[in-house]
N, C-alpha and C positions, 0 to 999 in steps of 0.2 A: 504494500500500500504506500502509496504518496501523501505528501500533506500539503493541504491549496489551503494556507490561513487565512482567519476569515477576520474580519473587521468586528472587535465584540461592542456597537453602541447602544444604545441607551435602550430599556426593555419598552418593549410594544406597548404602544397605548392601550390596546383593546386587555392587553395580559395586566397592563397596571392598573385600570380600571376593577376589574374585576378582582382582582390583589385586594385592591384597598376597599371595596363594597364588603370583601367577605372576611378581611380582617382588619374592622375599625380599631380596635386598641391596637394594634400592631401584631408584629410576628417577628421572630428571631431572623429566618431567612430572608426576611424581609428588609430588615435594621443590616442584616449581611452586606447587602447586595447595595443598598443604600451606600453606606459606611465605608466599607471596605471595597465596592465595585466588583467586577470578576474574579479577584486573587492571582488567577492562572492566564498566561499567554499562549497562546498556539508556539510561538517562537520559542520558549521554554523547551518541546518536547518535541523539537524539530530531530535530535539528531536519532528518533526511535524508527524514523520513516527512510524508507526509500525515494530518493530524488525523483520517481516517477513510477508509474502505475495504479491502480485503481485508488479514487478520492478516500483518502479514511473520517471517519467523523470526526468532527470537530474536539479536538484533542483537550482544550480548557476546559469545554463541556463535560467529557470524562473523566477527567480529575474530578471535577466535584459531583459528577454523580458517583463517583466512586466513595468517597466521603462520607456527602448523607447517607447510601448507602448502609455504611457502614453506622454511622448516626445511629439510624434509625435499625439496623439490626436486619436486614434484608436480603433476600436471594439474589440473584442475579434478574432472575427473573421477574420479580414482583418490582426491583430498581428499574426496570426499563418500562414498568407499568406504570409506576410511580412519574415518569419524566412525562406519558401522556396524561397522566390523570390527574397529579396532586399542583393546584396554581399555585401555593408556596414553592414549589421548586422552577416549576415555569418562569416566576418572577427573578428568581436567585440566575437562572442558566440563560434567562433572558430571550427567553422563545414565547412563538407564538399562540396564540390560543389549537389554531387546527395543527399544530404542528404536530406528526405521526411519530416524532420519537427514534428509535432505532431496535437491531434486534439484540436479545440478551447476551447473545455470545461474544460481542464486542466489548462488553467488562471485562471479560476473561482474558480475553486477545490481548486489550489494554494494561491489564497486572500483567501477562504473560512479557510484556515488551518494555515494562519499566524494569522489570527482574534482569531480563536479558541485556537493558540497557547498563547496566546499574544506579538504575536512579530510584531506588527504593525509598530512599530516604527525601528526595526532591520534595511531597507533595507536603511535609513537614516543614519541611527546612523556608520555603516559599510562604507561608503561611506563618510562620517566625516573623521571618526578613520585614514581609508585610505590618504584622503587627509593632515590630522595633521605629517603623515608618512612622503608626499613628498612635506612637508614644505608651502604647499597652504595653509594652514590656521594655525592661530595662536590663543592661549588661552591670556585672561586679553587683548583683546584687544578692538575694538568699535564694539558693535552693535546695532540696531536698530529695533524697534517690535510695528507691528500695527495690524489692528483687521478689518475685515469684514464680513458682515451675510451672510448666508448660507441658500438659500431657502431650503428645504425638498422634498425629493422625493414625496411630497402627494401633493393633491388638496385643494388650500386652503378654509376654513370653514370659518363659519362665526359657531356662538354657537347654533344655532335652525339647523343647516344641519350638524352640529358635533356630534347632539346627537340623529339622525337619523340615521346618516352613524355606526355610534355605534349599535343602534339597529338592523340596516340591517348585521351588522357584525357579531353578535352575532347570530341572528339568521341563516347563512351561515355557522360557526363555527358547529351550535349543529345541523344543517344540515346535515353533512357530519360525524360526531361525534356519533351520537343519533340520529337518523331519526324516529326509533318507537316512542320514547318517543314524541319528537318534535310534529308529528303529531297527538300527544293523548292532546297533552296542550297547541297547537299554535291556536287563535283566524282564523279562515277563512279571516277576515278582513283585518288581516295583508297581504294578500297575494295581496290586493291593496294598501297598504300602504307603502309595504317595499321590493318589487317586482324588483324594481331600485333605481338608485341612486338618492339622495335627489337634488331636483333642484329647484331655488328660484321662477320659473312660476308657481310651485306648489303649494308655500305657499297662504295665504292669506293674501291681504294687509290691511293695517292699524292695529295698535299698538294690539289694544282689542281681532281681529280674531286670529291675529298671537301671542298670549296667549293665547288663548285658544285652539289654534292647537299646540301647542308646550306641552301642561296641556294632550290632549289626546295621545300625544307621551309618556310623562312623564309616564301618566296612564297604556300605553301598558307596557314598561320598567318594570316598578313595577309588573305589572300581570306577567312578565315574571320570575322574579326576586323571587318572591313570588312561584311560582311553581318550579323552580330550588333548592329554601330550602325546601322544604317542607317535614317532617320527610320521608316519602316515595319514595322522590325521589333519584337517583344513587347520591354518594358523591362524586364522579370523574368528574361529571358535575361542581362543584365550582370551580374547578381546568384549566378547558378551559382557557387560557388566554381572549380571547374577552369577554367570561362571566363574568372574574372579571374587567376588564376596564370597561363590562358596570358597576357596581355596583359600582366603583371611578366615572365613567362621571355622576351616577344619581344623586350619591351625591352631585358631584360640581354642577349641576345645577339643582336641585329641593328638595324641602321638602315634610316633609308631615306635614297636619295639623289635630286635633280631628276634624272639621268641614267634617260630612259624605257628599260622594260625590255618587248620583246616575244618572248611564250612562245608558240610553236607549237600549235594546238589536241591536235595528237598527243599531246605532253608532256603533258597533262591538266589546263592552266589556262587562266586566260583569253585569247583570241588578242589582245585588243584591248592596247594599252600600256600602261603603269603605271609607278607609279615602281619605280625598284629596289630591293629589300629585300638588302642586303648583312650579310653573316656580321661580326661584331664579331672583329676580335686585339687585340693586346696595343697596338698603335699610338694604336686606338680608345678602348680602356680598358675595365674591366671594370669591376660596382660590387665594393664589398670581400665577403669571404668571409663577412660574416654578414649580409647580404642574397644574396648570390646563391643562387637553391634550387637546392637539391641534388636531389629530387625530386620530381616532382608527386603521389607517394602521400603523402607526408609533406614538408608544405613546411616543415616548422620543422627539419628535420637540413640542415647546413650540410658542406662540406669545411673539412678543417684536417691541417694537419701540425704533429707536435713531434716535435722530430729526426727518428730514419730512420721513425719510425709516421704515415703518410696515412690517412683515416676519412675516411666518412661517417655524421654523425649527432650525439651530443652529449659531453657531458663531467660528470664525475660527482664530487665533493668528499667524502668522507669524513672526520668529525672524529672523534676517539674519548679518553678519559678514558686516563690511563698513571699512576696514581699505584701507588706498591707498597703492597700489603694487598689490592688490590681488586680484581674484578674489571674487565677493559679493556673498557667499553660505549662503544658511537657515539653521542654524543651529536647529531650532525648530520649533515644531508644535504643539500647542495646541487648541482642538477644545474640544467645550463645549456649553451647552444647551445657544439657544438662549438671556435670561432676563439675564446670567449673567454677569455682570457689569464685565470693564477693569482691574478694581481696583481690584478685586479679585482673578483673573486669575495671578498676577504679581509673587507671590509667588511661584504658582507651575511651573512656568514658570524659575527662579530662580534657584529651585531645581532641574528640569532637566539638565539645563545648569552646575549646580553645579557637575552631577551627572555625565555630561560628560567630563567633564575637560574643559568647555571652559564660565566659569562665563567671560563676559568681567570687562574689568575696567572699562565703560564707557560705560551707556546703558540710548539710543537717545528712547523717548516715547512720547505720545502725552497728552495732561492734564489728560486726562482717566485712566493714569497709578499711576498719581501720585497724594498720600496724605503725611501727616506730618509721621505716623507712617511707611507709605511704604521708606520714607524719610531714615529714622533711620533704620530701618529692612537692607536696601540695604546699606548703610556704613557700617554697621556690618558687612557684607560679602565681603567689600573692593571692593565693586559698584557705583559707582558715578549714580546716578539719573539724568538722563539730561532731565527737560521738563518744561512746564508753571506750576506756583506750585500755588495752591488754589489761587483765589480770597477770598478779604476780603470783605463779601456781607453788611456787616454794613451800616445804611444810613451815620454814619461819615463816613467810608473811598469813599461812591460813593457822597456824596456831594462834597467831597474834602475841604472841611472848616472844617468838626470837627472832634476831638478828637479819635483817633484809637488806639487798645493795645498797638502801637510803640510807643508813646505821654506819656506814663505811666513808671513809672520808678519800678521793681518788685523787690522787693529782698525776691528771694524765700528760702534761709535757714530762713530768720522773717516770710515768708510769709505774706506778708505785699507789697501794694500797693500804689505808691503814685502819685497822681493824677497831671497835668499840673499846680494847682491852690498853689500844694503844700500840700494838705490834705489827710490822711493816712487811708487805706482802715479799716471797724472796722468788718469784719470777712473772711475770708479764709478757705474754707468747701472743701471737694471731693463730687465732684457730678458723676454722671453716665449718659453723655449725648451723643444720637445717638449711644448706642452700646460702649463707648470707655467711657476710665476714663478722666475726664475733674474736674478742679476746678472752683466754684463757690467764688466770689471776691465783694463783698457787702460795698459800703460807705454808711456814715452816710447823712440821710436826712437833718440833722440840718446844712450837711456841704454843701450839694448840693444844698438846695431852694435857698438861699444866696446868692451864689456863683454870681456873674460877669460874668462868662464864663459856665455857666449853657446852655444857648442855642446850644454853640457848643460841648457840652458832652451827653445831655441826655435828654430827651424827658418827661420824668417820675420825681417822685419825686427823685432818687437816681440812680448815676450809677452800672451797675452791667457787671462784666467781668466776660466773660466764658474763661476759660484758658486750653490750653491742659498740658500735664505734660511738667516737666522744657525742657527734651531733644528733643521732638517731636517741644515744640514754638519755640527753637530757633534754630534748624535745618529749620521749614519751615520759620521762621523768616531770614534767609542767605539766601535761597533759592530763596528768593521774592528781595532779593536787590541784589544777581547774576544774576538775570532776567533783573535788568534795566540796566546791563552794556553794549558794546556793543561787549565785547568780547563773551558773550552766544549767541547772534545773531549770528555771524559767526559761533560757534562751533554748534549752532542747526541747521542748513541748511542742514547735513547733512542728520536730521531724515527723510524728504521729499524722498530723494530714496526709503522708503518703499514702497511710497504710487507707484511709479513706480511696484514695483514688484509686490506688490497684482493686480495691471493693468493687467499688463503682464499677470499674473496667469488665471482672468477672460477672456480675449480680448482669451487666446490662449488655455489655456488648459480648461474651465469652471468651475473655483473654487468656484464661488459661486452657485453651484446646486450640489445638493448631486446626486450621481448615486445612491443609495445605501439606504435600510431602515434599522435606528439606529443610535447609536451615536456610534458604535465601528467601523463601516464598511466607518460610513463618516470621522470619524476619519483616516482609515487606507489612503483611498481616498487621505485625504488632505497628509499623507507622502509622500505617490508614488507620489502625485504632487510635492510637493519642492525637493522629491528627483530627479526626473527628470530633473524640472529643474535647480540644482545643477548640472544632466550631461551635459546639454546643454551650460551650464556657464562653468563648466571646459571644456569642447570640444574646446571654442572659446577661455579661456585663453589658453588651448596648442597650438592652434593657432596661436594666437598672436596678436589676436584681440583685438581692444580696445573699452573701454565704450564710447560709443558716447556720444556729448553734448544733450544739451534741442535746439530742432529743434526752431526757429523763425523766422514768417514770414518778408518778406521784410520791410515793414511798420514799423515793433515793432525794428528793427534792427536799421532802421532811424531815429525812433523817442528817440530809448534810448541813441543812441550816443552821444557821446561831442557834442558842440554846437562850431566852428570854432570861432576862437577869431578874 
């Protein structure tokens, strides 16, 4: 498709008549369209077209019906219903009363081509820009960014029906791919084994069958695997994507050993010997949670647990703007495979922000976000870190009687340590602990058996301090005694709105279920969400609506009032 941009002016009389008859107090879309104009350019999403061939629809139009859309919680379907039927949106897209609309499949088309284009992130980031324009939103100022999982468009597995449905896929794959071949090298047996989908009444109970049914799965795998290399066979067969997940999922869950293995012709494999393909436990090792697939329809969703919630699939970042005056917009979206951790996302999360003009001065997080290095990292950029900063897991600092690095007096240009007792530390090493540079801090045993106050320091014959480098201890060192004032309590109160909006997000739009197989499409997902509702929030500040309080019941209202003197 070609794109012939089109002039977006001012909406039709007959359409604004009719607007303004049928909503005299006003309308959100309406204050949009007013206010803010179109948002979107044709010229914008010029580079998703081809220089020439068939006209595509009007591209700005798409953007924001893709949107409301989403606003409103909608099919593809009933969105292309909506553009003929409903005159709030007519007003907002700026068409005519007869105008026919288009067909449903051009939404699709439309995500499908900002995915490919990579401009996921565009319909957001434009919608930003625009609001920075007319002063609703401000750079260096506060915001606030929390994190929730993301199930996967797939059924979730367990690892014996994960490496089945892989099997069943692959075979479906060279099915449709290779059908002579298939039929010249697929076992007869398989076609009761992998006929349907893998279901747990199938398996066999107790630990020993269900190894050794999992060993003849293995086995088929392998025979398959083994004839797809084999000097004679097409080399375009290695190439199927489901053929090489299967050869990652064999890996991650089986080996093989020189101990020959002979299978019965009955059983439905080879009779002749082979080595044995053995089921992977925990003995063997497994690789970590963001290589292992989760599953063969979508090999980018991973498992992960945070506290008592287990998922399969990804994880989602929401940042969003909290200054008072203004409306509360998301300025960011980061999604990312499920295992990975808070702490790591903070950075590219930073960098976005950075990259759009709106690092705040002051960014509200939850402990998950914050280390000593992420500490120092975010001052450098003239970011205030606001969150609960590391516990010290020490038995001195949770008995609360002994002896804590605060207790110790460092002077690190000597490098040198001195202890409560008054006794100076007798070496000072760089160690490499947990991934990060840390120093090792060693006193003398002759000083510590002796010592008086040896029970409240140390457990061993000598104490020894792990120390992070100078800048990182005593940034998270402020950090820990800005925590116990009670000015951080009131300024952290604010972080809790997030946990509102990711609500919001689930309860109305479903943010946490991906529509979509991959991480570039759930990704896209998750912008059209915040960016919608971004419209739905400016809709109601042009309004003039205001943030409602936290509802409570009668009870809790009575009970937390004064007590009448």
């Amino acid at each position: 498709m070609s794109l012939r941009p089109t002039v977006s002016g001012d909406v039709p009389t007959s359409t604004a008549s009719v607007a303004r008859a049928a909503f005299p107090r006003g309308n959100p879309y309406l204050l949009l369209r007013d206010r803010l104009g179109t948002i979107f350019t044709d010229a914008q999403f010029a580079p998703l077209f081809a220089p020439c061939g068939r006209p595509a629809e009007c591209p700005w139009r798409l953007a924001l019906v893709t949107l409301l859309q989403f606003a409103d919680n909608l099919s593809d379907r009933r969105a292309a219903d909506a553009v003929r039927s409903r005159i709030d949106w007519k007003y907002l897209l700026g068409l005519e009363l007869t105008d026919p609309g288009f067909d449903a499949s051009v939404l699709s088309e439309f995500r499908s081509r900002l995915v490919a284009g990579g401009l996921e992130e565009h319909l957001l980031d434009t919608l930003l820009v625009l609001c920075r324009e007319h002063k609703l939103l401000t750079a260096r100022g506060r915001q606030r960014t929390d994190s929730t999982h993301v199930l996967g468009a797939v059924r979730s597995l367990n690892r014996l029906a994960c490496v089945t449905e892989t099997m069943r896929a692959a075979l479906n794959a060279l099915a449709s791919a290779a059908p002579a071949w298939l039929r010249a090298h697929a076992n007869p047996i398989w076609i009761q084994r992998y006929s349907k989908p893998a279901d747990d009444y199938d398996v066999p109970q107790g630990e020993a069958k269900r190894q050794v049914h999992a060993e003849q799965i293995g086995h088929d795998g392998h025979q398959l695997l083994a004839a797809i290399t084999a000097p004679d066979a097409p080399a375009w067969l290695r190439e199927i994507p489901a053929v090489e997940l299967l050869r990652q999922v064999w890996v991650q869950n089986f080996y093989l050993t020189d101990q020959a293995q002979t299978v019965e012709p009955g059983v439905g494999a080879f009779s002749e010997a082979t080595p044995r393909v053995r089921w992977r436990t925990e003995h063997e090792g497994f690789p970590p949670s963001l290589l292992m697939a989760g599953s063969p329809y979508d090999p980018e969703v991973h498992y992960a647990k945070k506290g008592t919630t287990a998922w399969i699939g990804y994880k989602v970042h929401l940042t969003e703007a909290c200054d008072e005056g203004g409306p509360h917009l998301i300025t960011h979206v980061e999604a990312t495979s499920a295992p990975v951790v808070d702490l790591d996302a903070l950075d590219d999360i930073h960098a976005a922000l950075e990259a759009k003009g709106l690092l705040p001065d002051t960014h509200l997080v939850d402990a998950g976000y914050v280390a000593a290095d992420q500490l120092v990292a975010s001052r450098k950029k003239g970011v205030t870190l606001l969150g609960p900063a590391p516990k010290d897991y020490q038995w001195q600092a949770r008995s609360g009687e002994g002896f804590t690095v605060q207790d110790f007096v460092l002077d690190w240009d000597r490098e040198v340590a001195t202890c409560p007792a008054g006794h100076e530390s007798k070496s000072w090493s760089p160690d490499y602990h947990q991934r990060r540079t840390a120093f090792k801090v060693r006193f003398s045993t002759t000083d510590c058996r002796p010592c008086p106050l040896k029970a409240q320091c140390t457990r061993s014959g000598r104490r020894l301090l792990t120390l992070r480098p100078r800048e990182e201890h005593e940034t998270l060192e402020a950090a820990r005694q800005r925590e116990e004032q009670l000015a951080f309590s009131k300024e952290y109160r604010q972080r809790a709105g997030i946990e509102g909006t990711i609500s919001a997000g689930v309860r109305v739009l479903h943010l946490r279920r991906s529509r979509y197989i991959g991480l570039a499409k759930t990704h896209l997902q998750h912008v059209l969400t915040a960016a919608s509702m971004n419209l739905i929030r400016l809709g109601a500040a042009l309004a003039g609506t205001l943030l409602a309080r936290t509802r409570q019941s009668a009870f809790t209202k009575h009970m937390m009032a004064p007590t009448p003197a």
